[in-house]
C-alpha positions as CSV (number, residue, x, y, z in Angstrom):
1,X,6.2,-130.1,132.1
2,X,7.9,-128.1,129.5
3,X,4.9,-126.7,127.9
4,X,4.8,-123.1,126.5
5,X,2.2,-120.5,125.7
6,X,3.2,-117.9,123.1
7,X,1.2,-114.8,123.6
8,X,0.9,-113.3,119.8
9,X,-0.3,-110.8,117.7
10,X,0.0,-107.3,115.7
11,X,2.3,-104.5,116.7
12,X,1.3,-102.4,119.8
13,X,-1.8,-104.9,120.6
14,X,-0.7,-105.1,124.4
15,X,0.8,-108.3,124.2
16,X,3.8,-107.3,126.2
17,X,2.0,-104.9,128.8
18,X,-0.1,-108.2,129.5
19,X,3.0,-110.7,129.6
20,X,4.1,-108.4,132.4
21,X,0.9,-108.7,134.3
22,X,1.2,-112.8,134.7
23,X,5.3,-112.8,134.1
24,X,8.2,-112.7,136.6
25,X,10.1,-111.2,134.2
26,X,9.4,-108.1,132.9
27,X,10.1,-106.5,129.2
28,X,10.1,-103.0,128.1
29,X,6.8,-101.2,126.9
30,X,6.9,-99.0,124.0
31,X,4.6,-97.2,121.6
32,X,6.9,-97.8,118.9
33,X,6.2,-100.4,116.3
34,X,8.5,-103.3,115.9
35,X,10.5,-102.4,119.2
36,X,11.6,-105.3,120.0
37,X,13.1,-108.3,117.9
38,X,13.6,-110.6,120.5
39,X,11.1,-113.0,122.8
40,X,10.1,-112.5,126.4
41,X,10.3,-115.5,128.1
42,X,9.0,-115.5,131.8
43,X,6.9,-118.2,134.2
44,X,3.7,-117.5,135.9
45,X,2.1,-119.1,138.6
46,X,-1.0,-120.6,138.0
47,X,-3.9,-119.0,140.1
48,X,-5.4,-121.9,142.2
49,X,-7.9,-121.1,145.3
50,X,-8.1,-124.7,146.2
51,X,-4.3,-124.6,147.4
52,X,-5.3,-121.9,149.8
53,X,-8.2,-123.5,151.2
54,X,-6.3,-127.0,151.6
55,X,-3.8,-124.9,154.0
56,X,-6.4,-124.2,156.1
57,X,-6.8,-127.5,156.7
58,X,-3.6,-129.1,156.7
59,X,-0.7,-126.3,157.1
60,X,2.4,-126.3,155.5
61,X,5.2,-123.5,156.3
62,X,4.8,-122.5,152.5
63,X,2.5,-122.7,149.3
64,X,4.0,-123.5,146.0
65,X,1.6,-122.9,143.0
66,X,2.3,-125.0,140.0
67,X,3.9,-122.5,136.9
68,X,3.1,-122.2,133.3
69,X,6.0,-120.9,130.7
70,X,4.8,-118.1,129.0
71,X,6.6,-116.5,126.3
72,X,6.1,-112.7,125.0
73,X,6.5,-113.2,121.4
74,X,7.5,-109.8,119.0
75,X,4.5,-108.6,117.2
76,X,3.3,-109.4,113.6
77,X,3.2,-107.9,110.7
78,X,1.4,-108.4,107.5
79,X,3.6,-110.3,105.1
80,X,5.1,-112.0,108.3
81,X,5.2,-114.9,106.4
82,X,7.5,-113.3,103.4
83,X,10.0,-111.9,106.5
84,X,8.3,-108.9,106.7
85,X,8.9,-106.7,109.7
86,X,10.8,-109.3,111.7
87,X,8.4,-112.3,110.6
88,X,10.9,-115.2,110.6
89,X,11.8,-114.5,114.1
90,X,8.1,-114.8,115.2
91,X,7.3,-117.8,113.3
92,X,10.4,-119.3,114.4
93,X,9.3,-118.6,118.4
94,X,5.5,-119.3,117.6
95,X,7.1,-123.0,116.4
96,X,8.4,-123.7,119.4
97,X,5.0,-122.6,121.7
98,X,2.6,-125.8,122.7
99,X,-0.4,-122.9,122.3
100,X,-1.1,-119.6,121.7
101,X,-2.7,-116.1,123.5
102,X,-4.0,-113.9,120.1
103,X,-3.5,-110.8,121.8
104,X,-6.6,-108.7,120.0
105,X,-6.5,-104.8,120.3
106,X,-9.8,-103.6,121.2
107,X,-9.1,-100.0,122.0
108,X,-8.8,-96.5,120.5
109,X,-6.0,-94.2,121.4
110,X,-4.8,-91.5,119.1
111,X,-1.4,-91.4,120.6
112,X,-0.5,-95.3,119.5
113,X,-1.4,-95.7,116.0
114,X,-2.3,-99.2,114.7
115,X,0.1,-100.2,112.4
116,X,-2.9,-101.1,109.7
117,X,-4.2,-97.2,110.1
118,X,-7.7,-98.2,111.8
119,X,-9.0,-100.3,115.0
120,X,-10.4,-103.6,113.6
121,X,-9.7,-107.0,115.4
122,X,-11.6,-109.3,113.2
123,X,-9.3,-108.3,110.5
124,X,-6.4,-108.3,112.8
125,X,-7.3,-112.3,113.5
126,X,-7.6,-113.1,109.9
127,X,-4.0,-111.0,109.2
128,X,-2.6,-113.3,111.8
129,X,-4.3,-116.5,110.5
130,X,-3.2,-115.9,106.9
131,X,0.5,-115.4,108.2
132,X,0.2,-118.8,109.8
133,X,-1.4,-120.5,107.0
134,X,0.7,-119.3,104.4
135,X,4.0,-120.8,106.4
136,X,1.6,-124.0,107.1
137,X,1.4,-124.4,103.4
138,X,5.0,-124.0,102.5
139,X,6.3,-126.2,105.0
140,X,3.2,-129.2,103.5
141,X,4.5,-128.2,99.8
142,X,8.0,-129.3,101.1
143,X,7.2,-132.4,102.5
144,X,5.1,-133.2,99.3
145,X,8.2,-133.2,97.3
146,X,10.1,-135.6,99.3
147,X,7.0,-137.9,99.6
148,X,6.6,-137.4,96.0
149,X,10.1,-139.0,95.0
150,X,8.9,-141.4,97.7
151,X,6.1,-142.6,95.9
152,X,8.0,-143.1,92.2
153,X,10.2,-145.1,94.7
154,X,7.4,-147.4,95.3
155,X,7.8,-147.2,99.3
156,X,5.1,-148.5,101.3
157,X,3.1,-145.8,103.1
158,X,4.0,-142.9,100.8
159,X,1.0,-142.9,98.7
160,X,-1.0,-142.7,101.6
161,X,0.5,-140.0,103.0
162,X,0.9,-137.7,99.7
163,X,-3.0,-138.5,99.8
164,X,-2.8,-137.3,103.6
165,X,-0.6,-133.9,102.5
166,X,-3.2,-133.3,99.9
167,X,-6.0,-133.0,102.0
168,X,-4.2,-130.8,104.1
169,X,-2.9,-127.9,101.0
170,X,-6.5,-128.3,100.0
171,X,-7.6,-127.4,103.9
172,X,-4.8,-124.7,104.5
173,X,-5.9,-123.3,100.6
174,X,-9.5,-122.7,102.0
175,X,-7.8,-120.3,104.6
176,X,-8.8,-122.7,107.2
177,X,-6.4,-123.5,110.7
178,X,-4.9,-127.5,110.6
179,X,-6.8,-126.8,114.3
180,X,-10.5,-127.3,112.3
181,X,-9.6,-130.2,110.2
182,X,-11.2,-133.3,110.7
183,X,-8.1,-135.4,110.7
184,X,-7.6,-139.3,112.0
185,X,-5.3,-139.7,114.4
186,X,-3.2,-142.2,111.5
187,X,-3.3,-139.2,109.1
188,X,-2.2,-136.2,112.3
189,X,0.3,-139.1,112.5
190,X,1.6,-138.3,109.1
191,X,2.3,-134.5,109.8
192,X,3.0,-134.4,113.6
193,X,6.6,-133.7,113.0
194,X,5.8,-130.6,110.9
195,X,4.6,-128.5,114.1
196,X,2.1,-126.8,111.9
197,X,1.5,-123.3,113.1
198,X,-1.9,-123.6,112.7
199,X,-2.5,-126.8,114.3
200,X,-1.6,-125.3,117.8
201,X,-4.7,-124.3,120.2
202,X,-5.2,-120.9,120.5
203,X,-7.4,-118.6,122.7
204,X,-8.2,-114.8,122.1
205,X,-8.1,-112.5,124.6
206,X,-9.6,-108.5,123.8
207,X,-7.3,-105.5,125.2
208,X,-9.7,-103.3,125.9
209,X,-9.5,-99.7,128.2
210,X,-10.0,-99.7,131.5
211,X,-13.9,-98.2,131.1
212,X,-14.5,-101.2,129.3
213,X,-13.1,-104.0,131.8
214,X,-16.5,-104.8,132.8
215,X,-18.7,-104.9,129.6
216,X,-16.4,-104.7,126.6
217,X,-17.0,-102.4,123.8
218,X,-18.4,-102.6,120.3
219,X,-14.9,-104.0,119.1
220,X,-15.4,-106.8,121.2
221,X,-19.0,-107.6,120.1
222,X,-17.4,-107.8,116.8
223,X,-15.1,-110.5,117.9
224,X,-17.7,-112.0,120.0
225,X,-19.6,-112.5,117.1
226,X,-16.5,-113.9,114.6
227,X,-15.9,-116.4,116.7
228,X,-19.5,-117.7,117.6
229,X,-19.7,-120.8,115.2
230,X,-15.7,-121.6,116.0
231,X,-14.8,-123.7,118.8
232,X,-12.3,-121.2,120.4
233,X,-12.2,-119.0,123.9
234,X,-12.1,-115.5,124.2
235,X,-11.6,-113.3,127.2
236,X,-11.6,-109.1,127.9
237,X,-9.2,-107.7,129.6
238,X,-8.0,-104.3,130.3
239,X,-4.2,-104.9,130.1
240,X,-3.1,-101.2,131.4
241,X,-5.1,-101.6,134.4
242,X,-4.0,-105.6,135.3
243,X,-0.7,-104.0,134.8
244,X,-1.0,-101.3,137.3
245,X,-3.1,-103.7,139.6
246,X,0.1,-106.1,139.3
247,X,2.6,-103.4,140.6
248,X,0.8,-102.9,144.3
249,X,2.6,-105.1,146.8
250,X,-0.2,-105.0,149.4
251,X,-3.1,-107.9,148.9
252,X,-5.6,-105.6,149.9
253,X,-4.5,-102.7,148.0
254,X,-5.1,-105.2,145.0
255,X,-8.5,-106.2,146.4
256,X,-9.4,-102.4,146.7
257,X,-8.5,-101.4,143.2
258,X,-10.1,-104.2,141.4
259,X,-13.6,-103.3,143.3
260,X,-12.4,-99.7,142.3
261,X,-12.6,-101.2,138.4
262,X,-16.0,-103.2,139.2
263,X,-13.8,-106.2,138.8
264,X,-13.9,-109.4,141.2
265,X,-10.4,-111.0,140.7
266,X,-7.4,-110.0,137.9
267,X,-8.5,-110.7,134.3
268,X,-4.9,-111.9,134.0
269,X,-6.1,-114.9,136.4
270,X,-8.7,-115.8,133.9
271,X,-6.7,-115.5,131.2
272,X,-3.8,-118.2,132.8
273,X,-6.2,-120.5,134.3
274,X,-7.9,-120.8,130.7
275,X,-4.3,-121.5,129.0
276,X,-3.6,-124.3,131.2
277,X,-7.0,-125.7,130.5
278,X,-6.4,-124.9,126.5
279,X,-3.0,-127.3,127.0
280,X,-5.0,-129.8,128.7
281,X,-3.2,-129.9,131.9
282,X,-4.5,-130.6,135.5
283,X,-3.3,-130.1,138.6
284,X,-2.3,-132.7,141.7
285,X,-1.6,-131.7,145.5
286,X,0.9,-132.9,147.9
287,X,0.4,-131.8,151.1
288,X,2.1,-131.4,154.6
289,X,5.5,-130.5,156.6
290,X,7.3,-128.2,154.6
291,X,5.1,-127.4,151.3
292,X,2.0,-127.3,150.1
293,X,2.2,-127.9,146.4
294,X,0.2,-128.1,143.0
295,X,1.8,-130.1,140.3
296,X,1.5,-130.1,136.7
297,X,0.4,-132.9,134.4
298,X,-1.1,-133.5,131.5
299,X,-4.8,-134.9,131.7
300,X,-4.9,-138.6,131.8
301,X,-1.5,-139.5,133.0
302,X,-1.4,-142.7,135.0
303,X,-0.2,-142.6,139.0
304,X,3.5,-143.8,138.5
305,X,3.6,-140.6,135.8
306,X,2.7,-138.5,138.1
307,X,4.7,-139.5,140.8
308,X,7.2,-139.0,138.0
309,X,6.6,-135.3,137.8
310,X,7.3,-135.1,141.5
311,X,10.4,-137.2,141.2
312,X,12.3,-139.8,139.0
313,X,12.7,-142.1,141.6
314,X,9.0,-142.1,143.4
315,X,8.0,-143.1,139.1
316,X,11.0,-146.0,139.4
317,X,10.1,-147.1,142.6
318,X,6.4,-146.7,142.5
319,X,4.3,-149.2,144.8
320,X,1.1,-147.2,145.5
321,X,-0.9,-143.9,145.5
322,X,-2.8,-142.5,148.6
323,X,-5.5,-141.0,147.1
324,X,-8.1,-138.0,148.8
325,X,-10.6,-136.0,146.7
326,X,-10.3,-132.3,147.0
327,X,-13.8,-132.0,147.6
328,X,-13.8,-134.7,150.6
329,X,-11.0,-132.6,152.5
330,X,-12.9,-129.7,152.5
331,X,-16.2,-131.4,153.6
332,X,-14.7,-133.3,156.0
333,X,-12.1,-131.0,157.4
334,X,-9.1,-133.1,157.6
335,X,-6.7,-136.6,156.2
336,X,-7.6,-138.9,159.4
337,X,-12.0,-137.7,159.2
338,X,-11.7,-138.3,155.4
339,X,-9.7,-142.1,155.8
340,X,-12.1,-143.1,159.1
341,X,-15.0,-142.0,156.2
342,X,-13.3,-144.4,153.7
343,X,-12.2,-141.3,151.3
344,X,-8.8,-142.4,151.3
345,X,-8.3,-144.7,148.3
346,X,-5.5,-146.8,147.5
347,X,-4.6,-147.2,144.3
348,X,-2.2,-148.7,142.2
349,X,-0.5,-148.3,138.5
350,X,-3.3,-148.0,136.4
351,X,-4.6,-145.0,138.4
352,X,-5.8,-142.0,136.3
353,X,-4.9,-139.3,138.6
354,X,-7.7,-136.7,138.6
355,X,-7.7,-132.6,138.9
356,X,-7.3,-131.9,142.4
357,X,-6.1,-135.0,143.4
358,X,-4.2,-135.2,146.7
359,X,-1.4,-137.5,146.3
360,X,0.8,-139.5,149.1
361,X,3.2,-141.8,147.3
362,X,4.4,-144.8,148.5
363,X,7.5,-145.7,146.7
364,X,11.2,-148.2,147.2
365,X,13.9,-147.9,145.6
């Protein structure tokens, strides 16, 4: 699909330790401020049980997890917006992301200063918010201008959208995210080529010490309570410990150390999972001989679409979709049980394909 999820926020947060929890690449860790001026791009695969339990069913000789691009990007500093520390770079790199992972420090250790002098995420998301908004507003002042000649021009639709870039300065002035305006889609229309900062989804995710993997802390109350009236996700994780966790080879070394943390599965898993939901992406199966494999598409995309993903030519060619429910499978244990029960549907090009979706395509070229 293309899509990528920046994973932001201040200096020696844990942004990078957790990129190399989910990554297959991994980057340096440092206790050094501004260590790096340069992103971290890497691919993770997207934790999925149901792919597991569909092998039991109908084998495969391998599994192949759909991926999400994640990118590690260098942390922020106040003034960001004014090129401080290496702010251009970042905002540059957070431009290009489809969403974002605000990386929130959450812990106390003496040994790693926080670059502000004191633990306190709430004012670490507002730092981060204002750096974004600020570059938000400079880029809608810009356009202003040119749609202000515009309008002494007497085109068309300028006056319409000046009116459009107003309410937005106004919006951005109330140190509000483009995310919380109540925009038509006609008047998003207006700014969509702008890539506002702002505008992107983003999710929060606490870095807290391992003790407090299970039940957070009082700096994640505080976020916890920030956040409650705003329509955004936030997770805990210990990133130290996902990182260790992520080193052991052995599945059941992995097992034994997450029960050893009171924790059920990675927090890293959670954390992915929820970024592919926040970019509004679903998965599909095919199934069978070689693979078993989840694909990626965005929610809503039509059959032939979809087919597309899998191949140009199954999209070009596209006659028909095999269709079997994820849950039918399971409860009926196999592809002939579920088309004898009439769960195999048939369906053609207007077909919204739906998560967990398993797809036999019938194509000619």
């Amino acid at each position: 699909m293309g899509l990528k999820c920046g994973i932001v926020g201040l200096t020696n947060s844990g942004k990078t330790t957790m990129f190399n929890c989910i990554s297959n690449t991994k980057a340096a860790v440092t206790d050094f401020a501004y260590s790096t001026n340069k992103s971290n791009i890497g691919v993770c695969p997207v934790p999925d049980e149901r792919l597991a339990n569909i092998d039991t069913f109908i084998k495969a000789d391998k599994l192949i997890y759909a991926t999400l691009d994640v990118v590690d990007i260098p942390g922020l500093a106040k003034g960001a917006s004014q090129g401080e520390g290496i702010g251009n770079s970042f905002l540059a790199d957070v431009r290009l992301c489809d969403a974002l992972i605000h990386v929130l420090r959450c812990f106390d250790n003496e040994n790693l200063p926080h670059v502000e002098g004191s633990v306190d995420p709430v004012r670490d998301i507002e730092i981060v918010d204002f750096e974004l908004q600020v570059k938000d507003l400079e880029q809608i002042n810009k356009k202003m201008l040119k749609v202000e000649k515009a309008v002494k021009a007497g085109e068309k639709t300028a006056k319409h959208d000046y009116e459009v870039l107003q309410k937005y300065k106004a919006h951005l002035e109330n140190f509000q995210n483009v995310r919380t305006m109540d925009a038509t889609p006609e008047e998003k229309a207006v700014v969509s080529d702008m890539m506002l900062l702002t505008e992107k989804p983003m999710m929060f995710v606490c870095n807290v010490n391992d003790e407090d993997a299970v039940n957070g802390n009082a700096y994640v109350d505080s976020v916890r309570e920030y956040l409650k009236d705003k329509d955004a996700e936030m997770l805990v994780i210990a990133a130290k410990i996902e990182a260790e966790i992520a080193e052991l080879e052995s599945a059941e070394d992995r097992a034994e150390f997450l029960r050893d943390a009171g924790l059920n599965e990675p927090g890293v898993n959670k954390v992915i999972q929820a970024a592919y939901k926040m970019l509004n992406l679903i998965s599909f199966f095919t199934v069978g001989g070689k693979e078993n494999r989840a694909w990626t598409i965005r929610k809503g995309m039509l059959a032939p679409q979809a087919a597309g993903v899998i191949h140009s030519d199954l999209e070009r060619g596209f006659i028909r979709a095999e269709v079997i429910k994820y849950a039918d499978l399971v409860q009926l244990g196999s592809e002939l049980k579920c088309k004898e029960a009439g769960k195999l549907a048939v369906e053609g090009k207007n077909y919204e394909v739906q998560d967990g979706d398993i797809l036999h395509i019938r194509f000619n070229v």
